[in-house]
Every structure is written in structure tokens, then in C-alpha cells.
N, C-alpha and C positions, 0 to 999 in steps of 0.2 A: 537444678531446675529441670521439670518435663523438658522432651524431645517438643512436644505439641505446644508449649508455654512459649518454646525460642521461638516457634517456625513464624515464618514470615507472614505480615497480613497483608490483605487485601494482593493479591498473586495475580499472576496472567491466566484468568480464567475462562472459563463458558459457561454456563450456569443453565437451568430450566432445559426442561424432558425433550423440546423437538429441537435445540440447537443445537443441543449437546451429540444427539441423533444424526442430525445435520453434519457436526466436526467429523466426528466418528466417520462418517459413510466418506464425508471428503479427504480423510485421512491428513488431517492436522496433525503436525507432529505433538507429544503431549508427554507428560512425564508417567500421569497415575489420572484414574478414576474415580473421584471422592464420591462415599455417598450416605444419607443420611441414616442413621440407626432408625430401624421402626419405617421406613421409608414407603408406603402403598405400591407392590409391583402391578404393572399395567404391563402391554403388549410392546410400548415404547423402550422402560426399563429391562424389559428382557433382551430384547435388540440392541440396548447399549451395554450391557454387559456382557453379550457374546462377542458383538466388536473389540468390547475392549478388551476379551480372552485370547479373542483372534492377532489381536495386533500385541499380544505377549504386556500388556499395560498390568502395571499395577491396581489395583482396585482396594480401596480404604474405607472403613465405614467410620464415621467419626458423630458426636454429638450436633443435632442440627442445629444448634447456638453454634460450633465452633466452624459448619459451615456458611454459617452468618459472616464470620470474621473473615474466615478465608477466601469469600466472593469479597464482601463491600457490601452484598443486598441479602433481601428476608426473600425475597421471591425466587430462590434457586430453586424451587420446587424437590428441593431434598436430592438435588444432583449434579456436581459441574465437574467438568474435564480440565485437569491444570496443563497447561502450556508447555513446552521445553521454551528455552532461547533461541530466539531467531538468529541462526550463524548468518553474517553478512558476507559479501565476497570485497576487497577492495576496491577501491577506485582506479588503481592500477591495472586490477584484472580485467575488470570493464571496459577501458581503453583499448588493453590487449586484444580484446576476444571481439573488436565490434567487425559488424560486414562493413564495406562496402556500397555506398555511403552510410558511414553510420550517423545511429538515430538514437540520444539519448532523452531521458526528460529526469529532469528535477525537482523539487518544492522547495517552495520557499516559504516558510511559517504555518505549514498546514499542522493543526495539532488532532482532528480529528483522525485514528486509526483507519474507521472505515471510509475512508476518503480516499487515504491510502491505497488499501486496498482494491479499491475501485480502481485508481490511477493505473495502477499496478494490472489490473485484466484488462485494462483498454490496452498498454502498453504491450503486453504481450500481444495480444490480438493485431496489434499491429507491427509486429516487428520490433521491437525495440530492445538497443542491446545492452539497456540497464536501468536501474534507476537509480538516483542521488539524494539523499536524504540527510539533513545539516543534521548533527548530534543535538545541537540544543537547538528548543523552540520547535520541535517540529512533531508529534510523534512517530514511533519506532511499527517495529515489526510488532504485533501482538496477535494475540488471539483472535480478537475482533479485526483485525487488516486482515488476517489472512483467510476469515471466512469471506468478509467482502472481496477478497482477489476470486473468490469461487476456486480454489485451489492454482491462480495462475504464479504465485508468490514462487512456487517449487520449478519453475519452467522461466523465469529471468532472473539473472542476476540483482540485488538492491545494495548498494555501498552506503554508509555510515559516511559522511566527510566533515573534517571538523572547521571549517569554512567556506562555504560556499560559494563566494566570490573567489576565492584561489580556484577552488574546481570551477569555475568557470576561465579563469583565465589558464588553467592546463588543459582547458579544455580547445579557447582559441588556440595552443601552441601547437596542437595537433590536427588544426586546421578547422576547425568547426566553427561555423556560423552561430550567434548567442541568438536564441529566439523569445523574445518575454514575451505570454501572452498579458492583454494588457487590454482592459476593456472600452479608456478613451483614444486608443490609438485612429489614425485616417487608414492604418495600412489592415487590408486584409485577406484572408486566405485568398480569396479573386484575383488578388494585386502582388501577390507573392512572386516574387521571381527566384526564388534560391532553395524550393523545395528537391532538386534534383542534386543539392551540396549536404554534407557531413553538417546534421544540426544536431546543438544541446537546444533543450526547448523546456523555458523556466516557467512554471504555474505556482501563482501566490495565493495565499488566502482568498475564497471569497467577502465581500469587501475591504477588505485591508489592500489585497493587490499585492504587486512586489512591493517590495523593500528600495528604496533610495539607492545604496549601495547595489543593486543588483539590477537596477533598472539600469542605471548609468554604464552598466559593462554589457550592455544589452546591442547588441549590432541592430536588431529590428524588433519591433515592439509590433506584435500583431493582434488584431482585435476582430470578434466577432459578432457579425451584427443581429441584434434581437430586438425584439417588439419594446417598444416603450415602455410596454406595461409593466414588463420585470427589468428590474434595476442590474441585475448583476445573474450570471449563471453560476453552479456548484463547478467547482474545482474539478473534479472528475468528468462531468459533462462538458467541460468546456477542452480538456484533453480530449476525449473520444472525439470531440468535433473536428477538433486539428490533427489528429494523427490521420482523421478518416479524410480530410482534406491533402492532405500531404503525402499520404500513400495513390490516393487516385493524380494528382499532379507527378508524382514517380511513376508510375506505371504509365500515364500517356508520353512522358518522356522518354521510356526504353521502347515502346513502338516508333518499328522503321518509318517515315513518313514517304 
């Protein structure tokens, strides 16, 4: 059997002229550069292929059928960047490596990547010394998370944990307050009193919520108040809220009074 018969379908990819542009200039890490035989060069494909000289990448020109297969879609426009594996760091390292009070966040059930993603530039942005991701049910590092992080994927630690209620209770043992955000809760960033202690701080699905099991090992269920009109906020916006709440309650905490 072909090398091209075995290889794998549907791959961690990026596909179409200005995303791929896009990965490239963000320096995603990537394996190879596929692109289509016969392909129209534009001003766009000549700047992705000197990236991709630049950064020592492979470059493939393959039949645009068999880049059909190896995206998943017809609309790659004759060009996608394949992915490497996203190395994780432990959850032990995490722990290790946190400041003072440390600030982790988790999900629980989020399958969208770039959601991920997003979680993952808010958390940067605000200090966070990792993030927790269940193996199942959740999705992983890809291609699409780590454009959504805007490159901050490379600048925080993210752990694989293969239970997420255990990481939450090794997480109690090392002294950390469990934070669910939780959108019928009475308690709110306002009403917060433990923003100046060691929080793990768990974000579930938008509408699903957390999970039972993880609501229950929850010390405080925190909820943020919005207009009637929308039912529920995106997972990532509802992190940026709270981190952005909880780093100004730190910060008015470590001034002298």
C-alpha cells in the first residue's frame, strides 16, 4: 500500500489562504505545508511559502482530492498547514510551578477547540499558572485552540487530567479554594470574599453548566449577573469576566490601606 493510501484522514489542520497566513505569522507549531498541485499563486501563497521556508517546514504538493481528505472540507482553497501534537505539561508541574496565590482554571465538558483557546488568552492575560483539561469529553490542544489563544497557548502551562474531580480534590489538598462558575448561583464576583486565597476556578459548557460531580466538590459557586435578555454567556467570556474581577480584588488587596 502507498505511503499517501495509509496516511491518516481528516489531521489537525488549518486550511484556506488568509488562516493559514495567519498560523504562519503566529508561529503555530506545524509539521509540513500541504499544497495543492495546479494551485493559482496570489501574493498571500507566496508569503506562506516563504514562512514556511523560513521556519525550515516541510512543503508537499499533493492531488486537491487528496487535500480534500486530509482537511475534512472542499473549501481549503488549495492550501492547509498540518499541525504537530500539542506536548502538555503535567498536572504535577502545574502545581509545582504556581505563584503565590496561585490561580488555576479548568473545564469541564467544553468540546469546542476554540473556546479553548480563548480560555487559555484570557488566562494568560491574567496570570494564570495553568490550565486543566479532562482527557475525555472535552476537546484537546488543536490547531484551531491555539489560533483562538492568539499564540498565548506557548506562554502557560495546559495539563491533560484523566479525572477531573480527583484534580480537583489534589487540588483542595494543596490548599486551594474550588471556584464553579455557575450561572444560577446568589453568590457573586461583588460578594466574593476569597479572591485574595489559592483558587482552582471550574468553567462548564455553555448551557450544560458543570457537571453534578463537580459542582458538589465546588467550595463556591459563583455567578455573573446579566441582562435577562441572554440566557447564558460563552464559556470564555464568562472566564475573562472573572479573572478580570479577581485580579482587581487582588490587586486592591496588596495595597497598604
Amino acid at each position: 500500500m502507498r505511503s499517501e493510501e495509509r496516511e491518516k484522514v481528516h489531521v489537525d489542520s488549518i486550511a484556506g489562504r488568509n488562516v493559514v497566513l495567519e498560523a504562519l505569522r503566529a508561529g503555530i507549531p506545524a509539521k509540513e505545508l500541504v499544497v495543492a498541485i495546479g494551485i493559482d499563486i496570489d501574493d498571500r501563497i507566496r508569503e506562506i511559502v516563504d514562512l514556511a521556508k523560513s521556519a525550515s517546514l516541510p512543503i508537499r504538493e499533493v492531488p486537491r482530492n487528496r487535500l480534500d481528505t486530509l482537511t475534512g472540507i472542499s473549501h481549503h482553497q488549495g492550501i492547509a498547514l498540518i499541525a504537530r501534537p500539542f506536548q502538555y505539561s503535567s498536572e504535577k508541574e502545574i502545581f509545582q510551578r504556581a505563584t503565590d496565590p496561585a490561580l488555576y482554571i479548568a473545564v469541564d465538558g467544553i468540546t469546542d477547540p476554540r473556546n479553548i483557546g480563548a480560555i487559555i488568552r484570557s488566562a494568560a492575560a491574567f496570570g494564570a499558572d495553568g490550565i486543566l483539561i479532562p482527557e475525555r469529553r472535552s476537546a484537546g490542544i488543536t490547531a484551531a485552540a491555539w489560533k483562538a489563544s492568539a499564540g498565548a497557548v506557548a506562554r502557560i502551562p495546559v495539563a491533560q487530567v484523566t479525572n477531573l474531580v480527583r484534580s480537583i480534590e489534589n487540588a483542595k489538598e494543596r490548599g486551594c479554594f474550588i471556584v464553579g462558575l455557575e450561572g444560577g448561583s446568589d453568590d457573586t464576583l461583588e460578594t466574593m470574599t476569597i479572591a485574595d486565597q489559592p483558587l482552582y476556578i471550574v468553567v462548564g459548557s455553555e448551557g450544560k453548566g458543570l457537571s453534578r460531580l463537580v459542582k458538589e466538590k465546588c467550595d463556591l459557586l459563583l455567578s455573573i449577573p446579566i441582562s435577562s435578555k441572554v440566557e447564558s454567556l460563552n464559556a470564555s467570556v464568562a472566564v475573562s469576566i472573572a479573572l478580570y474581577g479577581i485580579a482587581a480584588r487582588r490587586k486592591s488587596a496588596s495595597i497598604p490601606s
